[in-house]
KOLNUDREN-199908 format. One line per 10 residues: number of its first residue (from 1); their letters; for each residue z, y, x of N, C-alpha, C. Coordinates in nm, 2 decimals, m for minus. Layout:
N
NUM> a> Z:Y:X:Z:Y:X:Z:Y:X ~ ...
END
This chain:
291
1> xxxxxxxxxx> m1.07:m3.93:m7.22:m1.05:m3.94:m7.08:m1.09:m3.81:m7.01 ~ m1.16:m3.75:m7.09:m1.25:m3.62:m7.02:m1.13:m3.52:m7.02 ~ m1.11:m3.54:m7.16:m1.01:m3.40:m7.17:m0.87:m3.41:m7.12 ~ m0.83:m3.54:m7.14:m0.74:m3.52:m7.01:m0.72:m3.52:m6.86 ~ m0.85:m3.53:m6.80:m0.88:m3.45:m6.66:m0.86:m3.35:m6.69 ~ m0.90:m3.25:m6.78:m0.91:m3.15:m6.81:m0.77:m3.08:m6.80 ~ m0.73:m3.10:m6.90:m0.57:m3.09:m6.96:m0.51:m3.04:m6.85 ~ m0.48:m3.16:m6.74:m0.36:m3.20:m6.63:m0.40:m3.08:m6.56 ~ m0.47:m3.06:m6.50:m0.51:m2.94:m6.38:m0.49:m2.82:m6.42 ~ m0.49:m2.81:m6.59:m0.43:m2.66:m6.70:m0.28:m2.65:m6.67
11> xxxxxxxxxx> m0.22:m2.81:m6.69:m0.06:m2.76:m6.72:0.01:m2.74:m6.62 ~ m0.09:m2.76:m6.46:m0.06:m2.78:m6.31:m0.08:m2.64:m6.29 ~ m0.18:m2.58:m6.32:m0.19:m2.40:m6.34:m0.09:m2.36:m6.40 ~ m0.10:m2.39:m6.52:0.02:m2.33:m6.57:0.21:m2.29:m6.53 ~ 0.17:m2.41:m6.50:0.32:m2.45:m6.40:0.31:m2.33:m6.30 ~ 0.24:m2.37:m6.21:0.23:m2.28:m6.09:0.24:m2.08:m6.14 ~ 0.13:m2.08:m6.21:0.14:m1.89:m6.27:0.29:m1.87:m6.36 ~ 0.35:m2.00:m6.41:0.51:m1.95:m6.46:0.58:m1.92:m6.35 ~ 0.56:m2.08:m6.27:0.68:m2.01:m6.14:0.69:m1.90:m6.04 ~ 0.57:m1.84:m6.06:0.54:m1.75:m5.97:0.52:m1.62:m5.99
21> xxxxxxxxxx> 0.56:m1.61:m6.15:0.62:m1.49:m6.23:0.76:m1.47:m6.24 ~ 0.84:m1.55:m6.17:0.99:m1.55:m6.17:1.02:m1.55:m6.03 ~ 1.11:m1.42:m6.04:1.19:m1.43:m5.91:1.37:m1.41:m5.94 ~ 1.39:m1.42:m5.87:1.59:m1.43:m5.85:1.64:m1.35:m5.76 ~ 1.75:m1.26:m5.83:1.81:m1.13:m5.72:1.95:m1.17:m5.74 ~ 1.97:m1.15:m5.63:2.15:m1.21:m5.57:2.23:m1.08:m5.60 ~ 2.32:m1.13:m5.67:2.48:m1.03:m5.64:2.42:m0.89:m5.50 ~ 2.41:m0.93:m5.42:2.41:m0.88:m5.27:2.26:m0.75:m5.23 ~ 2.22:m0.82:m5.37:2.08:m0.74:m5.32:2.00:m0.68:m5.40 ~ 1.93:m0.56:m5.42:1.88:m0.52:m5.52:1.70:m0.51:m5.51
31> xxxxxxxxxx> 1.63:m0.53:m5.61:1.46:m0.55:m5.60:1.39:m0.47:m5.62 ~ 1.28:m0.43:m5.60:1.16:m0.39:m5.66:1.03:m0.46:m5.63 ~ 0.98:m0.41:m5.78:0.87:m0.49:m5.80:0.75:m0.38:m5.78 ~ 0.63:m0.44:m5.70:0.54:m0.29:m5.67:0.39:m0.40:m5.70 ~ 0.30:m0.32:m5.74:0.17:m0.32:m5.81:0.10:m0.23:m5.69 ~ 0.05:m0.36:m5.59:m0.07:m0.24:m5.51:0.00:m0.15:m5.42 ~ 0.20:m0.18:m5.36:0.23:m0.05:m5.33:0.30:0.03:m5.40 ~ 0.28:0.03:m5.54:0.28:0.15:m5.63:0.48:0.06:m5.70 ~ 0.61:0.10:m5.69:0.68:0.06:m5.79:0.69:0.05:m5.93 ~ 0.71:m0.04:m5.99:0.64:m0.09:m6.14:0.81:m0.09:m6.19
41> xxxxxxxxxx> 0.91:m0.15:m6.13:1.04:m0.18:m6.17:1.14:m0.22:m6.09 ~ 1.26:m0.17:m6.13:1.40:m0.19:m6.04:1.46:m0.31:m6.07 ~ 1.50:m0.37:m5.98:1.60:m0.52:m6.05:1.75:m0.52:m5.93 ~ 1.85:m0.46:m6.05:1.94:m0.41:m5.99:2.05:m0.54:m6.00 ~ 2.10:m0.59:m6.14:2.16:m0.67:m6.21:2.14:m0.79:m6.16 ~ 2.19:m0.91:m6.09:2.15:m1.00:m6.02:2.10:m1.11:m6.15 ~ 2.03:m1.21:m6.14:1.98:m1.29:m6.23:1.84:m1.32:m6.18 ~ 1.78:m1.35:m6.32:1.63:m1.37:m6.31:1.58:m1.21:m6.35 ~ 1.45:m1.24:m6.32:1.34:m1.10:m6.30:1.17:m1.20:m6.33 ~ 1.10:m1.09:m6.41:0.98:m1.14:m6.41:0.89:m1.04:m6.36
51> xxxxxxxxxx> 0.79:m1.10:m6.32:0.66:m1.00:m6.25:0.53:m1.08:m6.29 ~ 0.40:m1.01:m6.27:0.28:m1.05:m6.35:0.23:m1.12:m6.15 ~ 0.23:m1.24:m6.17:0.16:m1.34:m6.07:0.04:m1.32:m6.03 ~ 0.02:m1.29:m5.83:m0.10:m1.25:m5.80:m0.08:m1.13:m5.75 ~ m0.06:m1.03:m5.88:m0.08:m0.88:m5.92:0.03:m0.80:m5.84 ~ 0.18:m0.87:m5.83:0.28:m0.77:m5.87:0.35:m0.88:m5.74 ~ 0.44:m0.81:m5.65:0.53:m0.89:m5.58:0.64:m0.81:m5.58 ~ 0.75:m0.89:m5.51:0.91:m0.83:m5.49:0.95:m0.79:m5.41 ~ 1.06:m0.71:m5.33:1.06:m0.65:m5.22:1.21:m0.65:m5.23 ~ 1.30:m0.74:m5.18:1.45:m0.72:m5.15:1.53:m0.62:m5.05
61> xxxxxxxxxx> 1.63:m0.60:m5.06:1.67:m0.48:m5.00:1.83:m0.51:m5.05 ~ 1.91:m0.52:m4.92:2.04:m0.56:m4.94:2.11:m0.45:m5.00 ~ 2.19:m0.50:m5.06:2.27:m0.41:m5.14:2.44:m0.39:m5.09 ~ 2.45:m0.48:m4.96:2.60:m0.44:m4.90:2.60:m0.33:m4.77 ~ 2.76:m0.31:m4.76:2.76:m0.16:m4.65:2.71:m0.22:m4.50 ~ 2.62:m0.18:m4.45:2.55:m0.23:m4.31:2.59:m0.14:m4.16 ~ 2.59:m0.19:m4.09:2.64:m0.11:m3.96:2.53:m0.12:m3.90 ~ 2.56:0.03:m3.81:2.42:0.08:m3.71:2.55:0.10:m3.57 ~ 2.50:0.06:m3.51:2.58:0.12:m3.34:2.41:0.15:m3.26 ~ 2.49:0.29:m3.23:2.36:0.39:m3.18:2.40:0.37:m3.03
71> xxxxxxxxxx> 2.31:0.44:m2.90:2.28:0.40:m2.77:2.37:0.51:m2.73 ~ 2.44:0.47:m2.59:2.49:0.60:m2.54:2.41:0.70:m2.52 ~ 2.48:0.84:m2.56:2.42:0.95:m2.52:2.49:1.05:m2.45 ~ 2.47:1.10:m2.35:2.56:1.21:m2.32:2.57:1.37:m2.38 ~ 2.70:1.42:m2.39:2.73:1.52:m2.46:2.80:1.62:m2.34 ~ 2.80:1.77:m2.34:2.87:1.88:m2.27:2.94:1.93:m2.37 ~ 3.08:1.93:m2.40:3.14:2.00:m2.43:3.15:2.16:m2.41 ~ 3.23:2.25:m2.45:3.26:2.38:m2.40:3.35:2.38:m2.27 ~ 3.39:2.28:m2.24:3.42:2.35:m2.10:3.34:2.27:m1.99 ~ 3.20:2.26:m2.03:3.13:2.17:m1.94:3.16:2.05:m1.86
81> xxxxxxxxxx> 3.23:2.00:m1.93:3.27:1.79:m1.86:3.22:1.74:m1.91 ~ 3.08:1.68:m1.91:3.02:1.56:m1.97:3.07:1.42:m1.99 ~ 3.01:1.44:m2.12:3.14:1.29:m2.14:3.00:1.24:m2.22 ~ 2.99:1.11:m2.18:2.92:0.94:m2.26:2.96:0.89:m2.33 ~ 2.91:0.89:m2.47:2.97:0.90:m2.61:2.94:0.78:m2.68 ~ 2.94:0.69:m2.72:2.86:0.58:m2.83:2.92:0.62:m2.99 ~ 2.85:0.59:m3.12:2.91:0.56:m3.22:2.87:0.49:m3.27 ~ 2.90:0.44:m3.36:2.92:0.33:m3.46:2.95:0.38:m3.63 ~ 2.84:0.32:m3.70:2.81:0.35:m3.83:2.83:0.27:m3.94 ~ 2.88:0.30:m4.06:2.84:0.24:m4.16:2.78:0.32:m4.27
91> xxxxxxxxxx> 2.65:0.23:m4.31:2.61:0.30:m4.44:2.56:0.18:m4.58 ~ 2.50:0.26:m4.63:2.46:0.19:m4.75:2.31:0.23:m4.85 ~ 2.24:0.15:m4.85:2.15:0.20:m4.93:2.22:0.21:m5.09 ~ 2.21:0.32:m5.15:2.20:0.38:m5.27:2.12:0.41:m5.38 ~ 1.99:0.43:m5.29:1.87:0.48:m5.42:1.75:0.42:m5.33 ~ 1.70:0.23:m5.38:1.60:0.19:m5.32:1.52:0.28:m5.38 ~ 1.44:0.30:m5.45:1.31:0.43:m5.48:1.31:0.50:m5.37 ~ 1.39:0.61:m5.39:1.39:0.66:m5.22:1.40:0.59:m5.12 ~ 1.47:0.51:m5.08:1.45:0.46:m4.99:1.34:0.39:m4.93 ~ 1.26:0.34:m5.03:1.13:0.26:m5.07:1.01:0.38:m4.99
101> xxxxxxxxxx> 1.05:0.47:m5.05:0.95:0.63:m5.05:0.93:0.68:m4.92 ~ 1.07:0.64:m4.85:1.09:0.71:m4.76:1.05:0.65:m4.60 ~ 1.05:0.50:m4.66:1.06:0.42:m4.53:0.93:0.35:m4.53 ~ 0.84:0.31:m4.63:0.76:0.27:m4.67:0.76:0.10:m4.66 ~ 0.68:0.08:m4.54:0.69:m0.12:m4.54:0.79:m0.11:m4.43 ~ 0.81:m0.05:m4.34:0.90:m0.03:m4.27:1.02:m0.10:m4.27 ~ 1.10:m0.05:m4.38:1.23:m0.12:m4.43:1.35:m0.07:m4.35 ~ 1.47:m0.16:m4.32:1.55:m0.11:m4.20:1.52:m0.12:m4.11 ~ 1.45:m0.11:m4.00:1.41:m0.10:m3.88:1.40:0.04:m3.88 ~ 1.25:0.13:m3.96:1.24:0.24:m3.97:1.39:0.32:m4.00
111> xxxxxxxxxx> 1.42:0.27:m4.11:1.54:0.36:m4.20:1.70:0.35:m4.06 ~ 1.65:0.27:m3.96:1.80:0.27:m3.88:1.75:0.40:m3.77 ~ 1.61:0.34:m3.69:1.58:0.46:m3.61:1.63:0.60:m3.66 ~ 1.54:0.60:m3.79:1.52:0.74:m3.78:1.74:0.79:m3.83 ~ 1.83:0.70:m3.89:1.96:0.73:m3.94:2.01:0.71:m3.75 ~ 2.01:0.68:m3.70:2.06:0.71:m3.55:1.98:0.85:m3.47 ~ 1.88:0.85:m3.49:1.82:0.97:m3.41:1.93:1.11:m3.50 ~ 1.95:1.08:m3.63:2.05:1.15:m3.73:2.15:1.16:m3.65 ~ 2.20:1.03:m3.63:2.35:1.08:m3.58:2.39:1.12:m3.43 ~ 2.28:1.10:m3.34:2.27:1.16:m3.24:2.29:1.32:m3.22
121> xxxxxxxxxx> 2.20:1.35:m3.29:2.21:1.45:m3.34:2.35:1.54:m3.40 ~ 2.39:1.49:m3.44:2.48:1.54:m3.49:2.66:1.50:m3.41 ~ 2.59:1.41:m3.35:2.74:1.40:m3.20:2.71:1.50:m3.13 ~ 2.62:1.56:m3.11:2.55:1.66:m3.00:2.61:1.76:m3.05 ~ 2.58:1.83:m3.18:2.57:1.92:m3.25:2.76:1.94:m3.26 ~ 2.82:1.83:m3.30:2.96:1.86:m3.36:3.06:1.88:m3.18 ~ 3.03:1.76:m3.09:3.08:1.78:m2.97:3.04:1.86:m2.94 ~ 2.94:1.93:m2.91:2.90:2.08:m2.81:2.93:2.17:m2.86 ~ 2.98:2.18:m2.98:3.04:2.33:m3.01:3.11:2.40:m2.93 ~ 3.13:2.51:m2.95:3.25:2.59:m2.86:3.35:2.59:m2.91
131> xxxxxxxxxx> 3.42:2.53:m2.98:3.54:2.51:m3.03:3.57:2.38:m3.00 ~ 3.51:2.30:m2.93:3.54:2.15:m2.88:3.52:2.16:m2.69 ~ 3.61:2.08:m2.66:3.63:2.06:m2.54:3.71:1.93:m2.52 ~ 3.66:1.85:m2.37:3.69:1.71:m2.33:3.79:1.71:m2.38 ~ 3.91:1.79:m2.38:4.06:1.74:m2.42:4.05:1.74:m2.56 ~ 4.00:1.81:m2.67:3.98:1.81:m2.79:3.91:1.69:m2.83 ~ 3.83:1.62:m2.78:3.72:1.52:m2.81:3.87:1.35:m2.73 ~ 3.92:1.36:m2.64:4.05:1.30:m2.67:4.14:1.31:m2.64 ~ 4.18:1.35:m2.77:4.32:1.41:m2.81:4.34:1.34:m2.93 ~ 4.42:1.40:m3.00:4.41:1.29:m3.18:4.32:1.40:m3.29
141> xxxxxxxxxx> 4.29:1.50:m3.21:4.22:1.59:m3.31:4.05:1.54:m3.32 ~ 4.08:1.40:m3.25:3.89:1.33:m3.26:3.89:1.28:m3.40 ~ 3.99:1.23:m3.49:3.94:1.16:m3.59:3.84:1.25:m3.67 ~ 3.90:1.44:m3.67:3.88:1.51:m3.76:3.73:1.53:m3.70 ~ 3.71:1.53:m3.59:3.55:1.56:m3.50:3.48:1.44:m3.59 ~ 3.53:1.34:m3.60:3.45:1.21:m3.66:3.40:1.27:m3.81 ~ 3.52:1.29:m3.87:3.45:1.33:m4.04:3.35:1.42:m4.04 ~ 3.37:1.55:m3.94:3.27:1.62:m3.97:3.12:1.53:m3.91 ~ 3.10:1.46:m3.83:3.00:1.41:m3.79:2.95:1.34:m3.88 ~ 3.01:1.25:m3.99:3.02:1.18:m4.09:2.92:1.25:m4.18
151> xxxxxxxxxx> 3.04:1.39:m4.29:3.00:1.48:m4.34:2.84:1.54:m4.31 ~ 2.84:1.59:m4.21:2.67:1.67:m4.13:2.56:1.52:m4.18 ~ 2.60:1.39:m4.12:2.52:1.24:m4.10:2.48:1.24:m4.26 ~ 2.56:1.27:m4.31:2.53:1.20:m4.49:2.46:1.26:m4.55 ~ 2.46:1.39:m4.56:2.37:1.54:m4.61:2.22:1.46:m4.53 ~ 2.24:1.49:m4.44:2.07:1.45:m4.38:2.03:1.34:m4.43 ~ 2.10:1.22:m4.45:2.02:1.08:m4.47:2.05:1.03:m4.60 ~ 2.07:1.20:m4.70:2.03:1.12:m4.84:1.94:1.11:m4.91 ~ 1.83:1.23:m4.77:1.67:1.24:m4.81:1.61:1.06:m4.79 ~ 1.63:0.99:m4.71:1.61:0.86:m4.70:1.70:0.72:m4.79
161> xxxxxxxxxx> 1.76:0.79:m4.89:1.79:0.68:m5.00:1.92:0.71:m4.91 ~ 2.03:0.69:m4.85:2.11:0.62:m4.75:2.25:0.67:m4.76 ~ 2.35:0.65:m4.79:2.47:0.67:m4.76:2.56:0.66:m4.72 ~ 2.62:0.78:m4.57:2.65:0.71:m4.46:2.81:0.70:m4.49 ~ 2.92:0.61:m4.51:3.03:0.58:m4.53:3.12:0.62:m4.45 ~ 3.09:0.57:m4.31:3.19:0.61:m4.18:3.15:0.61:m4.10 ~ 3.17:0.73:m4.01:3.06:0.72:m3.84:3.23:0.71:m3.79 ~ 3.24:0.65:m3.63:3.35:0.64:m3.57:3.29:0.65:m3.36 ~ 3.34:0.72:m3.32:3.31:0.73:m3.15:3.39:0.59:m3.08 ~ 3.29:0.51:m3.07:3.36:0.40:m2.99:3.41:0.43:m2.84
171> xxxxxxxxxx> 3.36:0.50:m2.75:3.36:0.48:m2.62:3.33:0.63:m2.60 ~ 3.43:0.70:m2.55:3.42:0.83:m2.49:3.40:0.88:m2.33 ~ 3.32:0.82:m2.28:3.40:0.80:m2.09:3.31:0.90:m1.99 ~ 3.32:0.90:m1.92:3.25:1.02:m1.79:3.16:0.96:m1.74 ~ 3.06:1.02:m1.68:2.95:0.97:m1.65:2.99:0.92:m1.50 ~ 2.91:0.80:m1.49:2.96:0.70:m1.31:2.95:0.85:m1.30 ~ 2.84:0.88:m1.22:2.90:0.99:m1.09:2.97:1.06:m1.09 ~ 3.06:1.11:m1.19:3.16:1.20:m1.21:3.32:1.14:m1.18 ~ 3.33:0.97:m1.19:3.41:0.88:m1.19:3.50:0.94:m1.11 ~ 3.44:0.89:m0.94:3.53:0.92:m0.85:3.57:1.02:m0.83
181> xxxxxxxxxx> 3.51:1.14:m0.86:3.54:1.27:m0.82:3.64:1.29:m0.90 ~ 3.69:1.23:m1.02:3.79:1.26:m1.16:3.92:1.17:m1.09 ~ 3.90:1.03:m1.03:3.97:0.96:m0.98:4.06:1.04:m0.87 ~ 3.99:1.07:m0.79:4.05:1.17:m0.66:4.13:1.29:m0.72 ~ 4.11:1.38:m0.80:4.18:1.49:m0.84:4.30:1.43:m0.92 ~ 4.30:1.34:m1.03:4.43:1.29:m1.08:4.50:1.21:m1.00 ~ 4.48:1.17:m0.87:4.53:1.11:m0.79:4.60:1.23:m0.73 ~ 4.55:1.33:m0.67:4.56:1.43:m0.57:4.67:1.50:m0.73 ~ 4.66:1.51:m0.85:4.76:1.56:m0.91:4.91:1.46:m0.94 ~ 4.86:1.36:m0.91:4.98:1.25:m0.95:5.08:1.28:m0.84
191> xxxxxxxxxx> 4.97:1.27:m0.69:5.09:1.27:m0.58:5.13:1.42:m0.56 ~ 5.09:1.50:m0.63:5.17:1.62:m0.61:5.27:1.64:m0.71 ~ 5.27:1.59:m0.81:5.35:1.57:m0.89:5.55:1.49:m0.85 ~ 5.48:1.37:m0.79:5.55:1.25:m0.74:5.64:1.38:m0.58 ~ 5.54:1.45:m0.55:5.64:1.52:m0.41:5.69:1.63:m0.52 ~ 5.70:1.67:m0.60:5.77:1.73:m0.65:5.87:1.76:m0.74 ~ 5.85:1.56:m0.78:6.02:1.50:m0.81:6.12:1.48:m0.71 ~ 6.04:1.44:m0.61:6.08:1.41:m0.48:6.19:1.53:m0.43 ~ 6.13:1.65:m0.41:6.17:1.72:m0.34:6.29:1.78:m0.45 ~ 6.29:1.81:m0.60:6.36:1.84:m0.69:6.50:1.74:m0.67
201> xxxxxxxxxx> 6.43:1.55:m0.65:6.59:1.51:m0.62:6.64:1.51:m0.54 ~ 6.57:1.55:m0.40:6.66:1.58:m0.25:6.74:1.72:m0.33 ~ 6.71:1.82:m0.37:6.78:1.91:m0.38:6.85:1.90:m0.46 ~ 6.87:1.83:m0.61:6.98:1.78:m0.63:7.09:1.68:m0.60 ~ 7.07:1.59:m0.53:7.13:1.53:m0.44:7.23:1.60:m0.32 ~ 7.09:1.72:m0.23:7.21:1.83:m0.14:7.33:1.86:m0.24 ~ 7.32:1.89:m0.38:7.39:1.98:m0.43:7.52:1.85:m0.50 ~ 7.49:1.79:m0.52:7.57:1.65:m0.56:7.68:1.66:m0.43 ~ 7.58:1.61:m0.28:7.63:1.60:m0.14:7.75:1.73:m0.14 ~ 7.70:1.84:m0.15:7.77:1.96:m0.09:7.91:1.98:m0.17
211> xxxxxxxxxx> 7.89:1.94:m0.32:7.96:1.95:m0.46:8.11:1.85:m0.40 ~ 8.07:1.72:m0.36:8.11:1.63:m0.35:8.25:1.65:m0.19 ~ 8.15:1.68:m0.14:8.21:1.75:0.05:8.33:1.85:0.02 ~ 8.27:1.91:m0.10:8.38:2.06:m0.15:8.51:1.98:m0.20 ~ 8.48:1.90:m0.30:8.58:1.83:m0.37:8.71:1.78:m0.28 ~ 8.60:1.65:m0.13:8.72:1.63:m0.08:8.74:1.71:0.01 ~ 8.74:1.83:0.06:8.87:1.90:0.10:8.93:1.99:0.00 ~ 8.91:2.02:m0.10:9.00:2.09:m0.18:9.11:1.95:m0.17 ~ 9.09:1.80:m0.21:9.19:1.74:m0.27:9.28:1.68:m0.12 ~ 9.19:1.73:m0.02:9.28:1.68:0.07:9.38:1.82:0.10
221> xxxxxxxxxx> 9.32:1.92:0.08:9.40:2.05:0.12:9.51:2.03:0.02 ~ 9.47:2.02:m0.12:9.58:2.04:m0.20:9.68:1.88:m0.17 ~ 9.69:1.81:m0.11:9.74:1.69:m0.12:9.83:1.74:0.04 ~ 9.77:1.82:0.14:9.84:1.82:0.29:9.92:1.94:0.26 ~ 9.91:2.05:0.14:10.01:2.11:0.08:10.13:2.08:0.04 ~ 10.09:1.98:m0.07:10.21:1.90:m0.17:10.28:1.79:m0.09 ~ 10.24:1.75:0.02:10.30:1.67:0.16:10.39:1.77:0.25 ~ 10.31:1.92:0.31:10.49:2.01:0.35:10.54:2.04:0.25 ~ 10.52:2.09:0.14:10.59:2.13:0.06:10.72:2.01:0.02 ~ 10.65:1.85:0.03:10.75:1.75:m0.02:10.87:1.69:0.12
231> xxxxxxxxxx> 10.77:1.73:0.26:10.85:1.69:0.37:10.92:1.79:0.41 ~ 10.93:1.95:0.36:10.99:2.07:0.41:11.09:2.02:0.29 ~ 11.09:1.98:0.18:11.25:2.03:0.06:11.30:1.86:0.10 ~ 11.25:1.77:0.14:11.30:1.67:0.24:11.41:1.71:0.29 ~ 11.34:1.77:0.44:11.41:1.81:0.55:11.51:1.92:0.52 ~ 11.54:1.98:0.36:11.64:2.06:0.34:11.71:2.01:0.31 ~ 11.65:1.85:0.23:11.79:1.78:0.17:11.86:1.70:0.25 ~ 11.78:1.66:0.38:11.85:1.60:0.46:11.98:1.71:0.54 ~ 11.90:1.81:0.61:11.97:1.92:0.66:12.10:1.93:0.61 ~ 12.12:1.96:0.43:12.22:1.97:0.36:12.34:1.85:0.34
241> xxxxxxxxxx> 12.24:1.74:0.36:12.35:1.62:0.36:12.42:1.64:0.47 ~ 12.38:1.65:0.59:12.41:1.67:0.76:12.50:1.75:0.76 ~ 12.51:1.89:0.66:12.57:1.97:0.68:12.73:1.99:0.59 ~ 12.68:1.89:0.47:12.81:1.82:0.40:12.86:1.77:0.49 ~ 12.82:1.65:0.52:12.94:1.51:0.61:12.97:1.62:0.74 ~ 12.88:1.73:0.79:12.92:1.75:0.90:13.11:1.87:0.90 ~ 13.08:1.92:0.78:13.18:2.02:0.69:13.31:1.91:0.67 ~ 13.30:1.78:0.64:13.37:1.69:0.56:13.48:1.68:0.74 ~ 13.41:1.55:0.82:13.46:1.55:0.92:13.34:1.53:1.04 ~ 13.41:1.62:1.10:13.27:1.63:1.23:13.32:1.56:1.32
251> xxxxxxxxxx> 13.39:1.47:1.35:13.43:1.29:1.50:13.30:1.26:1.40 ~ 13.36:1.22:1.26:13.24:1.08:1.22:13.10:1.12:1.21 ~ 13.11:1.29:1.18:12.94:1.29:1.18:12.90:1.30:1.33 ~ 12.93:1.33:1.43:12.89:1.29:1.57:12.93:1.14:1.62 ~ 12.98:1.06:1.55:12.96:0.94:1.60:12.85:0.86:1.52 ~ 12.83:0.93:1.39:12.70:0.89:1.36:12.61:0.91:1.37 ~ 12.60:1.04:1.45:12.46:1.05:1.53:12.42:0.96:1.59 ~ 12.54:0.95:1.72:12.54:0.86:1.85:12.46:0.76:1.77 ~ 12.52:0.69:1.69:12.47:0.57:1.67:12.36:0.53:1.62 ~ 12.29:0.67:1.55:12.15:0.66:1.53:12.05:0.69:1.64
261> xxxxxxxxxx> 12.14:0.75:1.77:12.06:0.79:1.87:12.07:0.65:1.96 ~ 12.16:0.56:1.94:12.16:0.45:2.02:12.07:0.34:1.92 ~ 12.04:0.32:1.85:11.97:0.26:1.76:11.80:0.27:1.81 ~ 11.84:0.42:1.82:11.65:0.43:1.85:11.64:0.46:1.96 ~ 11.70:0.46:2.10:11.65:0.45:2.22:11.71:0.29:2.26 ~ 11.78:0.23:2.16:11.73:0.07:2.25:11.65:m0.01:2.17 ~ 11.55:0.02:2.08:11.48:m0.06:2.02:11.39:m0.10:2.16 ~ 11.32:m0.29:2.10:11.24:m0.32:2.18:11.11:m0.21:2.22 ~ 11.09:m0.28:2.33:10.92:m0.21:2.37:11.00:m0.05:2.40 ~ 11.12:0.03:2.44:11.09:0.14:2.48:11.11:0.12:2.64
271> xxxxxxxxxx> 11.08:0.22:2.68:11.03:0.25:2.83:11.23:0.25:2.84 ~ 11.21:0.25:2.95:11.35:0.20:3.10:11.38:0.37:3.12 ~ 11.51:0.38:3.07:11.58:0.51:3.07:11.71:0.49:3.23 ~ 11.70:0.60:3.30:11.79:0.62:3.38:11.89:0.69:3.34 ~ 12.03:0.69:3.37:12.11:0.81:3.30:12.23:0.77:3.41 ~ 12.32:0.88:3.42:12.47:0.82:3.48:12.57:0.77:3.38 ~ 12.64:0.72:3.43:12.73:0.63:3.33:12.80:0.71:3.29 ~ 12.86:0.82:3.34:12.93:0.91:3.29:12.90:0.99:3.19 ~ 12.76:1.03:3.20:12.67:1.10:3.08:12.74:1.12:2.93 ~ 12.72:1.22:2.89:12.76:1.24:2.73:12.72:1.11:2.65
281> xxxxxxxxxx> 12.56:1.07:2.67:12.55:1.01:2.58:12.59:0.86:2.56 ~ 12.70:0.81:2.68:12.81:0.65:2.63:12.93:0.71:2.64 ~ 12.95:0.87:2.57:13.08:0.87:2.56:13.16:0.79:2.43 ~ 13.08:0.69:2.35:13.14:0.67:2.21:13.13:0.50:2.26 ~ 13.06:0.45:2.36:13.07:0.34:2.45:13.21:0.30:2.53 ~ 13.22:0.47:2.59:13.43:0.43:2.63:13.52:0.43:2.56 ~ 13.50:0.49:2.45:13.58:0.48:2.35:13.61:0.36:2.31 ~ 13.50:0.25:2.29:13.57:0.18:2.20:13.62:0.06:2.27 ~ 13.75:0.03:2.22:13.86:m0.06:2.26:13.79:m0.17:2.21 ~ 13.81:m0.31:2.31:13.77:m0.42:2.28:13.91:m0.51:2.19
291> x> 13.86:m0.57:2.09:13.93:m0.67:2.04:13.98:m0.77:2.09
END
């Protein structure tokens, strides 16, 4: 009975210093095992892992690409427009040891400060150059500003285990107080712009107008031309007819005058003519014998 009081409380030990020599590392995440602080072993391979219980503990540390988005900061370009910048990071731990070394109990918290105060730095450094200016920072020549910022970011933070994948500028915009004063000038250039189509289409329009005014009197000139020219060779062919029948027999062509002169002075609606009866013009009136 003794020695099995004994026993039970051994294999209850025992149990406990096995399980507490095994630890488990995920697909996702890579370990180290440290003695006092000091790293004893890497556990990269996801599975089981052993450590000496008590003595020795684990320290996980993700192993997927992680994002940082840093605080706005303002930047001056070369032509002096301050523009409010944010970016946005991805990186990755690569060498926990360093990383371990670098950041100490810290972990990511430390390892993000100090990788943003990095890329601060280096938006400053890549935008303020003299070879960059607000139109260059957006324009499409920003992607290429991005790599180098990228490029500069990664060099620096591979002293800290860390490798930065992709930096990208989320938000590029003017500082408030600069706002309105930007508002007012592209306004003040829009509407000068706007009076400038303005005034371009009145002037082509005059010239449409004047083009147009020209057209109809040329086609009326040439049309009040081709009208004497058609009522003058008319009045030649009438003349000529007149002057046949008048060649043929002249009784009938003066009685057919008369009769087109009597035609058109007794149509209705003309005014009240006085004449004497005797007058030339019913000499073709006495003439004619009644039936």
């Amino acid at each position: 009975m003794r020695k099995t009081t004994l026993i039970l409380p051994a294999i209850i030990l025992a149990v406990i210093v096995a399980m507490s020599s095994v630890f488990i590392v995920d697909e996702r995440q890579t370990a180290l095992v440290l003695q006092f602080g000091q790293i004893k072993a890497v556990k990269e391979d996801p599975g089981l892992g052993f450590k000496i219980p008590l003595i020795q503990e684990v320290v996980y540390y993700d192993d997927r690409i992680l994002s940082l988005e840093t605080a706005e900061i303002e930047v001056t370009p070369s032509d002096d427009r301050r523009l409010v910048v944010d970016a946005f990071a991805r990186y990755r731990i690569t060498d926990v040891v360093q990383f371990r070394q670098a950041v100490g109990v810290g972990g990511l918290r430390v390892a993000e400060d100090r990788l943003e105060r990095i890329l601060n730095a280096q938006v400053r450094e890549v935008l303020g150059s003299d070879q960059v200016t607000s139109a260059t920072i957006l324009s499409s020549e920003r992607a290429g500003l991005m790599v180098r910022i990228r490029d500069n970011a990664r060099l620096r933070a591979l002293p800290l285990g860390l490798e930065v994948v992709d930096v990208r500028l989320k938000q590029t915009n003017l500082p408030v107080q600069n706002l309105d004063s930007t508002f007012a000038r592209m306004r003040a250039e829009r509407e000068r712009e706007a009076a400038d189509e303005i005034a371009r289409g009145k002037e082509a329009a005059q010239r449409v107008r004047a083009q147009a005014d020209r057209t109809v009197v040329e086609v009326e000139s040439d049309a009040a031309r081709t009208a004497e020219i058609t009522r003058g060779e008319a009045d030649a062919n009438r003349n000529a007819v007149f002057a046949e029948a008048f060649g043929k027999d002249q009784e009938f062509f003066e009685f057919y005058r008369s009769l087109a002169a009597y035609r058109k002075a007794f149509q209705s609606g003309n005014s009240s003519m006085v004449m004497s009866p005797d007058s030339e013009f019913f000499d073709y009136f006495k003439t004619v014998t009644p039936q």
